[in-house]
C-alpha positions, -999 to 999 in steps of 0.1 A, spaced: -458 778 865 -434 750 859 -396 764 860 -380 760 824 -350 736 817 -319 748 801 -333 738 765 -366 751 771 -350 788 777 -355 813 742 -312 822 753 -301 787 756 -274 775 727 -248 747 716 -218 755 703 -211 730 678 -175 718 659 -183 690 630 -152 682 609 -178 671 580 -193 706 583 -160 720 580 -150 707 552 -182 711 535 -177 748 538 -141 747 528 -149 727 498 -180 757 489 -159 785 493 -123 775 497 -93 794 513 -121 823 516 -143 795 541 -146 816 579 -153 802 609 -164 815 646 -146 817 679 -159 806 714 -142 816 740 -140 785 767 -123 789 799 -102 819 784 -89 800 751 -105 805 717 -123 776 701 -138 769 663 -173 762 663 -196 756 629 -225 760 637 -244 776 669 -283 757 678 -308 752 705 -313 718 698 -291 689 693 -317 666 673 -308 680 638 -267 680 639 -241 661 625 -236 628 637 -196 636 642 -205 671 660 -189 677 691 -201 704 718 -179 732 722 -193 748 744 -234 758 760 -250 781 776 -268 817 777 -258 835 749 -259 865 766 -231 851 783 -209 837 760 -183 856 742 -183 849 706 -176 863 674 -196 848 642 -178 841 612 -168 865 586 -191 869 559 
């Protein structure tokens, strides 16, 4: 059995911030728009959008943050 790559693994995730995506949701639902937290190296960072795969983002998305999500500390946006 062939040993599985980072992307391959079902836990694996990307952390994503795109300024587009952010202002798409600010635009949708205003002063009311909520975002997540990642915690990197101790300090809190937005993210918009958490994936396994970077093939479908935003061209302007950067990577916060990746790794197990087990392992991460996070909190999701407010609904």
């Amino acid at each position: 059995m062939a040993s599985k790559t980072p992307t391959q693994s079902l836990y694996f995730r990307y952390f994503l911030y795109s300024a587009e995506e952010e202002a798409l949701k600010i635009k949708i639902h205003g002063v009311n728009a909520s975002f997540g937290t990642v915690s990197v190296r101790g300090v809190p960072k937005r993210y918009t959008s958490i994936t396994t795969t970077l093939e479908n983002s935003r061209p302007d998305s950067i990577v916060v943050t990746k790794g197990d999500i087990r392992k991460i500390k996070y909190t999701s946006p407010r609904r």
